[in-house]
C-alpha positions as CSV (number, residue, x, y, z in Angstrom):
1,X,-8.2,-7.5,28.4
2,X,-4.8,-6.8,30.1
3,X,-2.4,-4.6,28.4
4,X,-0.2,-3.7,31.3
5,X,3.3,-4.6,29.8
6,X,1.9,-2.6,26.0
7,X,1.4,0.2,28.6
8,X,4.7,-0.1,30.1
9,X,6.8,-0.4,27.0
10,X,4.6,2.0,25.4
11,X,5.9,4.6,28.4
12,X,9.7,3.6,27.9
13,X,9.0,4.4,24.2
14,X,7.7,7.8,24.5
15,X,11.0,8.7,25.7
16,X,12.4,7.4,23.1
17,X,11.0,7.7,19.8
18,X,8.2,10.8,18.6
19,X,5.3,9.7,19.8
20,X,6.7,6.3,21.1
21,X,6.4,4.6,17.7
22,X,8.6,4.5,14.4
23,X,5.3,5.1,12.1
24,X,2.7,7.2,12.9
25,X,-0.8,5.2,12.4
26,X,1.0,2.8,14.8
27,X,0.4,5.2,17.7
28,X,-3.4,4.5,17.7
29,X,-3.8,8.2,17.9
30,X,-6.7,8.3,15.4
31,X,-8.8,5.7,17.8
32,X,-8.2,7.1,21.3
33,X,-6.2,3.9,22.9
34,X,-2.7,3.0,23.1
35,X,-0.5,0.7,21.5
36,X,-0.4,-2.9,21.5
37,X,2.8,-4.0,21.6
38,X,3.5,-7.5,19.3
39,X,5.6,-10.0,20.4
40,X,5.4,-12.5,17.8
41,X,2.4,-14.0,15.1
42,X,1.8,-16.9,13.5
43,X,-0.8,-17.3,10.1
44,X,-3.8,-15.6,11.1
45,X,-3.2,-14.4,14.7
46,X,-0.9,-12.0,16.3
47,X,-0.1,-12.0,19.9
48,X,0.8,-9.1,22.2
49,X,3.7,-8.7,25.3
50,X,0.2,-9.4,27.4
51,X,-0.3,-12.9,25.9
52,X,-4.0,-11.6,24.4
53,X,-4.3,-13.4,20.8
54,X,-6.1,-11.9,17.7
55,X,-7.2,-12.5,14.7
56,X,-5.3,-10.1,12.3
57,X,-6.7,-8.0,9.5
58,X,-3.5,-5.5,9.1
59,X,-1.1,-8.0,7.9
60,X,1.9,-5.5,8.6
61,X,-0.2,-3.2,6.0
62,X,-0.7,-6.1,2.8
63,X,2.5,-8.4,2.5
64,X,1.2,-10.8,5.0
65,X,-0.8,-12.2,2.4
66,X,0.3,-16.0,3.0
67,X,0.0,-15.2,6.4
68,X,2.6,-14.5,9.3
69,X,6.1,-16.9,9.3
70,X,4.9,-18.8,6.9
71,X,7.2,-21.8,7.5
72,X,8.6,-21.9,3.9
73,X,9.2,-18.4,3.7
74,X,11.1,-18.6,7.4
75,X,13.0,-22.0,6.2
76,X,14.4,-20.4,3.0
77,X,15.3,-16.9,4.7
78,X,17.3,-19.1,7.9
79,X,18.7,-21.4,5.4
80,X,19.9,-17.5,3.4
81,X,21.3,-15.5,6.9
82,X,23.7,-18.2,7.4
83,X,25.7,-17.3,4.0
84,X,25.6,-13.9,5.3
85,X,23.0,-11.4,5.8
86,X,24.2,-8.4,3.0
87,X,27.2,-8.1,0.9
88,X,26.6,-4.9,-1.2
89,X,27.4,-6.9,-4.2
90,X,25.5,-8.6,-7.1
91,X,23.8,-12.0,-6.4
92,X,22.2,-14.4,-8.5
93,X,19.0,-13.6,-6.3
94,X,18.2,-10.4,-7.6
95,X,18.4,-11.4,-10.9
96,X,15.7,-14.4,-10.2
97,X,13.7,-12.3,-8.4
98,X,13.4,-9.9,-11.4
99,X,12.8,-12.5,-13.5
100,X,9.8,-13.7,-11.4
101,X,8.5,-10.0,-11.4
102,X,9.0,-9.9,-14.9
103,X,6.9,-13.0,-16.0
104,X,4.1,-12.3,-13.0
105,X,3.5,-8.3,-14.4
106,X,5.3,-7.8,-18.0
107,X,5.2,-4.2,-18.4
108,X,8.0,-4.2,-16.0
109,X,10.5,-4.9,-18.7
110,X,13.7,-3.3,-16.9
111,X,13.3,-3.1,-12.6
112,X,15.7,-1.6,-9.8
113,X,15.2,-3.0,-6.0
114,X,14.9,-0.7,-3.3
115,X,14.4,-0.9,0.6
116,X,11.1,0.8,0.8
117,X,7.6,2.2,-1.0
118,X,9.1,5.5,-0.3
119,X,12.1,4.4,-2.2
120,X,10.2,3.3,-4.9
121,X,7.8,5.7,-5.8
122,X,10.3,8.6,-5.5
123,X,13.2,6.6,-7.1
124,X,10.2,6.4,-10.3
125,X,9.3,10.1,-10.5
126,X,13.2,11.2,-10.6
127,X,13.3,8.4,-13.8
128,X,10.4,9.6,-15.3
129,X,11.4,13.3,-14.8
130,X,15.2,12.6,-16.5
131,X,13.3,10.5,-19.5
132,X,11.2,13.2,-20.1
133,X,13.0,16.3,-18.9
134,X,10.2,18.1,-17.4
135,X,9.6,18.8,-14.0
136,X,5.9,18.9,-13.3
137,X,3.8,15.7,-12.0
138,X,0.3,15.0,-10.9
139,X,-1.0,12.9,-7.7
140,X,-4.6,12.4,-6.8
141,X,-5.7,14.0,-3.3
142,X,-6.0,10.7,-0.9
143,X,-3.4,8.7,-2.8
144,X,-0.2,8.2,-0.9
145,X,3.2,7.3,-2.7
146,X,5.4,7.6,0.3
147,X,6.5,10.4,2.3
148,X,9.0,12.2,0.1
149,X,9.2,15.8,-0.3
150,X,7.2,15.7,-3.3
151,X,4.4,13.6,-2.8
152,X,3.3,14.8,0.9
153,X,1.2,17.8,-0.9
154,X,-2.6,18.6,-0.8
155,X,-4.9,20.9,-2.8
156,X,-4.3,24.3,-1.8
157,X,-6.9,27.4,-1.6
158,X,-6.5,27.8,-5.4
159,X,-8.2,24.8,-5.9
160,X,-6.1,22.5,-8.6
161,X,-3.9,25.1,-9.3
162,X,-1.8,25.5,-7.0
163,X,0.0,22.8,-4.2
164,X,0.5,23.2,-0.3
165,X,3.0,20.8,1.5
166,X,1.0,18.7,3.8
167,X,4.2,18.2,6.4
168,X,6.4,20.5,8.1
169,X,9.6,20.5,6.6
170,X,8.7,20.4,3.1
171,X,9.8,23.5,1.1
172,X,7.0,25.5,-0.9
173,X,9.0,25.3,-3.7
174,X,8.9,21.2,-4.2
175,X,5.2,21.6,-3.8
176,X,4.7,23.5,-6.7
177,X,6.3,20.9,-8.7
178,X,3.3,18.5,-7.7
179,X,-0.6,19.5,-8.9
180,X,-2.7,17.4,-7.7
181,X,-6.2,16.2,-9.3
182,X,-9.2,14.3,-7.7
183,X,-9.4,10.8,-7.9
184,X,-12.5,9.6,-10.3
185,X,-12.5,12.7,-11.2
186,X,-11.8,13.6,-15.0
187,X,-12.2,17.0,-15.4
188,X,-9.5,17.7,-13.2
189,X,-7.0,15.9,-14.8
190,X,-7.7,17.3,-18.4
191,X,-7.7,20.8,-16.9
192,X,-4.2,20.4,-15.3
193,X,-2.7,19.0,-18.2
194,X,-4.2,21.9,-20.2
195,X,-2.6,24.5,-17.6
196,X,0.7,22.8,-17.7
197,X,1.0,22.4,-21.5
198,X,4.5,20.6,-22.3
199,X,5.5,20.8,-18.1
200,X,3.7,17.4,-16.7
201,X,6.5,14.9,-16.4
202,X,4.4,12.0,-14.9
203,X,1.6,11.1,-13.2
204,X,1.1,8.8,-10.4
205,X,-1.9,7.1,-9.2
206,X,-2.8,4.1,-6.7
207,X,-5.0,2.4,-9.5
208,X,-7.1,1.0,-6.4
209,X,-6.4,3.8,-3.9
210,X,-5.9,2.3,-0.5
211,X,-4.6,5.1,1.8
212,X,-8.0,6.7,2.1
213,X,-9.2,3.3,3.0
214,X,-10.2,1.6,-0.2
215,X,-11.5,3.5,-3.0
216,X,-11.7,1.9,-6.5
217,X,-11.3,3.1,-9.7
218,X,-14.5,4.0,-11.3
219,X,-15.3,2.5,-14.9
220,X,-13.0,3.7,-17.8
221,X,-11.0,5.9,-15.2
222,X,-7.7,4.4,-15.3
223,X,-8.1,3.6,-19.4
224,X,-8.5,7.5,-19.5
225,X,-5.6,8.1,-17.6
226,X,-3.6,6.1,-20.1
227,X,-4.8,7.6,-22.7
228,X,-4.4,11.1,-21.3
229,X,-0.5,10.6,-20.5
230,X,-0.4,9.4,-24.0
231,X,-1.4,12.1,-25.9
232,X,0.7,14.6,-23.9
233,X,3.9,12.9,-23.5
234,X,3.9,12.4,-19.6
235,X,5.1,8.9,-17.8
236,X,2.3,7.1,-15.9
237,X,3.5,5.4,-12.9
238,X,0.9,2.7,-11.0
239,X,1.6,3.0,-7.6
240,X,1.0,-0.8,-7.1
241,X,2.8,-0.8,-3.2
242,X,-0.3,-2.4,-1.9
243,X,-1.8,-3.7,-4.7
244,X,0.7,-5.6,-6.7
245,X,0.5,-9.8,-5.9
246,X,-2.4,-8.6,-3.5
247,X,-5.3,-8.7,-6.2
248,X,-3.4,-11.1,-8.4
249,X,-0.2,-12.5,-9.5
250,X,0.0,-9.5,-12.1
251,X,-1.6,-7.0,-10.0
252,X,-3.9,-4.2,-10.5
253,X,-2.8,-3.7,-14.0
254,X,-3.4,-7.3,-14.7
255,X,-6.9,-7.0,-12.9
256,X,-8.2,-4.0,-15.3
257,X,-5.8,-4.3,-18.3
258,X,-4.3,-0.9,-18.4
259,X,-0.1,-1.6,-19.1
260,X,1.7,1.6,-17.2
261,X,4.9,3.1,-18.2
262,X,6.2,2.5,-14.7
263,X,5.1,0.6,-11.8
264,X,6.4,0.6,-8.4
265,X,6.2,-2.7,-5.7
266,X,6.9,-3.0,-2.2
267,X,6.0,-4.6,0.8
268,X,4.9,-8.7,-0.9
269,X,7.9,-8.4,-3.1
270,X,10.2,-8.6,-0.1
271,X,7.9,-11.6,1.9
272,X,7.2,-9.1,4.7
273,X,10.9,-8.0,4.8
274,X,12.2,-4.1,3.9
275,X,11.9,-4.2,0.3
276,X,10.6,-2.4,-2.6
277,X,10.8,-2.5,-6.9
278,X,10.0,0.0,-9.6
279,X,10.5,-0.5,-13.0
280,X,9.1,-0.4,-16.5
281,X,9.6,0.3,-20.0
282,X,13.1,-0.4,-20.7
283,X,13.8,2.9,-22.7
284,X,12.7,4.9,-19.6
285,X,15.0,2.9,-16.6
286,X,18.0,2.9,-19.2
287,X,18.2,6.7,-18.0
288,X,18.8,5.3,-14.4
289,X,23.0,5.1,-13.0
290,X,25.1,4.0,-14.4
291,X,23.5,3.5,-18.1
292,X,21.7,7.0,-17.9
293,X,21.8,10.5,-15.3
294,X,19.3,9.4,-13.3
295,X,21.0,8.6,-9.9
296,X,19.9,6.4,-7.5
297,X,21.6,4.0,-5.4
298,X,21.6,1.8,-2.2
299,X,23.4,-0.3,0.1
300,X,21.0,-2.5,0.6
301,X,19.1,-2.7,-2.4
302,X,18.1,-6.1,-3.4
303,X,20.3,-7.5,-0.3
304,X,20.0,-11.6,-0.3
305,X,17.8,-11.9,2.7
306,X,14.7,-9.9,1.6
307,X,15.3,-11.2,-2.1
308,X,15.0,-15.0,-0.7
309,X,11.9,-13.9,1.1
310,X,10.7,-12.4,-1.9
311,X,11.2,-15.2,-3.9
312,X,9.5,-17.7,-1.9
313,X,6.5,-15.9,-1.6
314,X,5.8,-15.2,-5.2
315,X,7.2,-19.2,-5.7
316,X,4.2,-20.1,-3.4
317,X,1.8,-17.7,-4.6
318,X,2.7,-19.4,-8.4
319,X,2.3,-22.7,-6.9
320,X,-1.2,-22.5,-5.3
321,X,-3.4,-19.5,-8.3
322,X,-6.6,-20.5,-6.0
323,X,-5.1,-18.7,-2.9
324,X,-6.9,-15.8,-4.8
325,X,-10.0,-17.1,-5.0
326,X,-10.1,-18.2,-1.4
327,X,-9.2,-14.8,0.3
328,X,-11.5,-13.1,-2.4
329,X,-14.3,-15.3,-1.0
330,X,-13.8,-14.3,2.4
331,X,-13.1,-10.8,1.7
332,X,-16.4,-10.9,0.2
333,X,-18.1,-13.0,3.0
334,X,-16.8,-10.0,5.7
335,X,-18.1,-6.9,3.3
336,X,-21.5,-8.6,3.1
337,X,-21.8,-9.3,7.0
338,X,-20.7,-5.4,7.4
339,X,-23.7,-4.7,5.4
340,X,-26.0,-6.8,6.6
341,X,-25.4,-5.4,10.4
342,X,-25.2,-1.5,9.0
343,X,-29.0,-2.5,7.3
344,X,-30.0,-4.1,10.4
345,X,-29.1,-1.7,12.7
346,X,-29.9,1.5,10.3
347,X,-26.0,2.6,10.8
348,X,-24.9,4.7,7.9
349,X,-22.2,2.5,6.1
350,X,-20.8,2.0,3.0
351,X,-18.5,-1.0,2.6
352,X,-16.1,-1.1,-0.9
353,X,-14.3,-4.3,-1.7
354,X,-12.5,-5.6,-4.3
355,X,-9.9,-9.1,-4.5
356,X,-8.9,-9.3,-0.7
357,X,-8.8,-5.7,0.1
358,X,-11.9,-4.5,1.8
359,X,-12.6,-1.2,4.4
360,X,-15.8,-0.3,5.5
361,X,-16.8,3.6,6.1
362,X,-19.0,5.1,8.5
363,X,-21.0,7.2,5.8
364,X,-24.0,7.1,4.2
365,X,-22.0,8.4,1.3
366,X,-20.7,6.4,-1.6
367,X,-17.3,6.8,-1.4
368,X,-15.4,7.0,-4.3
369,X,-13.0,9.9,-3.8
370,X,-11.3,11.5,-1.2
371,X,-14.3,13.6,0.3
372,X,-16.7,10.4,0.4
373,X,-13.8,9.0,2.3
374,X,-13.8,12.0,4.8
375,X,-17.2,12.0,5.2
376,X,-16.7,9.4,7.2
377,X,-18.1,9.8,11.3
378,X,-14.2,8.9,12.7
379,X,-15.2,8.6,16.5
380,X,-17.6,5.4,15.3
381,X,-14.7,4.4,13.5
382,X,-12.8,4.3,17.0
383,X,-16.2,2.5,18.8
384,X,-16.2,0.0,16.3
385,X,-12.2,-0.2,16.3
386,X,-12.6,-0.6,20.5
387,X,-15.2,-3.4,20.0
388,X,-13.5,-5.5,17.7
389,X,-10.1,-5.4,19.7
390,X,-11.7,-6.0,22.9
391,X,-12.6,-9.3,21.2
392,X,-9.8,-10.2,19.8
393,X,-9.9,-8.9,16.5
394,X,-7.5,-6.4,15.4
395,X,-8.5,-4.1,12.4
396,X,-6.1,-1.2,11.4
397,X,-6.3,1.7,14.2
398,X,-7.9,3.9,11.5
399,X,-10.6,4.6,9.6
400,X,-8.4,5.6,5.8
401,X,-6.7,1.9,5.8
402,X,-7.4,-1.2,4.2
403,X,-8.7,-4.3,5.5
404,X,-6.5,-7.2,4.4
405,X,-7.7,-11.1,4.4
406,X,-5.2,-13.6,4.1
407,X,-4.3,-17.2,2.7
408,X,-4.3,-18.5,6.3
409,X,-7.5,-16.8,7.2
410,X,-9.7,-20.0,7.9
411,X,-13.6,-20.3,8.0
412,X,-13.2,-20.5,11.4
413,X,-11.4,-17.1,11.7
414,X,-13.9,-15.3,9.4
415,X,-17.1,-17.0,10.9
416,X,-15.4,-15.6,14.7
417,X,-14.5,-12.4,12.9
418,X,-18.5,-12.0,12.1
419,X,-19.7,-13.3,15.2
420,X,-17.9,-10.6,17.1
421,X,-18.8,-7.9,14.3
422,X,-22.8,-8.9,15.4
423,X,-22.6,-8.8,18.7
């Protein structure tokens, strides 16, 4: 496989930009290569600088879901840029795009558009903290919300008692604002919450946790958590950045019945483009400028271009339900060929699933929490990573991300994808 112009412009970058990229996972560190560098994609297939073709499983990380330019999605957002591409005004598109939230996932009775997850999730724990006028939240250890001050925090060495920043350039004192629990894991919640009596403003949770790869709720975890915020007066926010319109029009919370107080979107909400949402019970965003003291504001926020995209998506995604079913079914088809090799080969493996989200772990572990996720053998990781780009598949360039199938996957893509997978 040539990649002689990636490895030029990847050079020319390095000068440029930390690490030559504008997002760290992009920089392949985690699997030994270098970046490809994308030149354009069409449904299933993106293409590199080099001309090499392959069938994509990243999906620019989950809002690729109808697949890449989708013409109807590209016709509408053309058709928008030539009114003018953002005003930093009101628009009637904002308010239909709400409105289409609003009917797909009806606990979000009151919204606010943002630019980016980030955005989002922060934007949600400021509202919940000025509903409830505490300071305190939890976050589960795996589970990423973004990389705001707050939320970039591990368990420290007192266990779940006390919070480390994960980053440089976060100060101590914001991490001990965030405790943080293990996901699946009960106990640890009720003793936090019993530590912190009165203090716990919210708590936020991926309710399918797809930053350490894909972990998924175990039975009654998430009804728990509902019931737990309940009883002690704290917000609970569904982090729903990859998982809202990915396993259903209504999302996670649609998927396993549990209604949130809050719920942040990004990424499908915006067809691909910089967009985000969070939003809720109405009695909690009426704290949020200028009706309440919450501030937070943007330029761009809900800027005509990204709404139209958004829009059209969710439009087509209403107009064709069985899109679902279709990249559920070959979500499903791709876990059980990753198990079938593993058991044929005796290679420890242990695949997790669920709609049209998938990630397979190099562990003979069950992973459902963060440590069966790091128990995960990386370096076969990269090996398998290697093989599948080197024939034309490209999976994410590491181990703790998703797998995403899309609605122009075809039978032909996924019967290629398992052919090389075999070989």
């Amino acid at each position: 496989m040539n990649i002689s112009k990636s490895e030029e412009l990847y050079k020319i970058a390095l000068d440029l930009m930390p690490g030559g990229v504008n997002s760290p996972v992009r920089a392949f560190g985690s699997v030994g290569r270098n970046p490809l560098f994308i030149d354009h994609a069409r449904g299933s297939r993106i293409y590199d600088v080099d001309g090499n073709s392959f069938i994509d499983y990243v999906c620019s990380w989950g809002p690729g879901i109808l697949g890449h330019a989708h013409p109807e999605v590209i016709e509408a957002v053309i058709k928008a840029c030539f009114n003018g591409l953002t005003f930093g005004a009101p628009t009637g598109n904002e308010n239909k795009l709400a409105a289409l939230i609003r009917d797909c996932i009806p606990s979000m009775e009151m919204m606010r558009m943002v630019n980016s997850g980030t955005e989002a999730t922060m934007s949600a724990i400021r509202a919940a903290r000025g509903f409830t006028g505490r300071d305190k939240i939890i976050k589960f250890k795996g589970c990423y919300h973004g990389h705001s001050d707050g939320l970039l925090v591990q368990a420290g060495s007192a266990a779940l008692t006390q919070s480390v920043p994960d980053s440089s350039g976060v100060p101590a004192s914001f991490a001990r604002q965030t405790l943080v629990a293990l996901f699946n894991d009960r106990d640890s919640v009720r003793e936090l919450f019993e530590n912190n009596k009165d203090q716990i403003a919210a708590l936020i949770v991926e309710p399918v946790a797809a930053n350490m790869g894909v972990v998924l709720p175990e039975e009654g975890f998430l009804e728990f958590l509902r019931e737990i915020t309940e009883e002690n007066g704290a917000v609970l926010i569904f982090d729903e950045v990859i998982t809202g319109f990915r396993l259903g029009i209504g999302g996670a919370q649609e998927m396993y019945g549990i209604r949130p107080d809050l719920t942040t979107l990004g990424k499908i909400v915006g067809g691909g483009m910089p967009m985000a949402v969070y939003g809720g019970r109405r009695d909690i965003m009426k704290h949020v400028a200028p009706t309440g003291k919450v501030y937070q504001a943007g330029t761009l926020s809900g800027n005509p271009i990204a709404t139209t995209a958004g829009i059209r998506t969710i439009e087509l995604l209403l107009e064709d339900p069985s899109i679902y079913d279709r990249i559920e079914a070959n979500a499903g088809k791709l876990a059980g060929a990753y198990r079938a090799r593993a058991q044929r080969l005796g290679i420890p493996m242990h695949v997790n699933q669920i709609g049209s989200l998938l990630c397979a772990f190099f562990t003979d572990q069950e992973v459902k929490d963060y440590a069966g996720a790091l128990s995960s053998d990386t370096s076969a990781y990269a090996d398998y990573f290697g093989h599948m780009l080197e024939n034309g598949v490209y999976v994410a360039p590491s181990q703790f991300e998703a797998m995403f199938v899309s609605g122009a996957h075809t039978d032909e893509d996924i019967r290629r994808t398992i052919e090389v997978l075999e070989r």
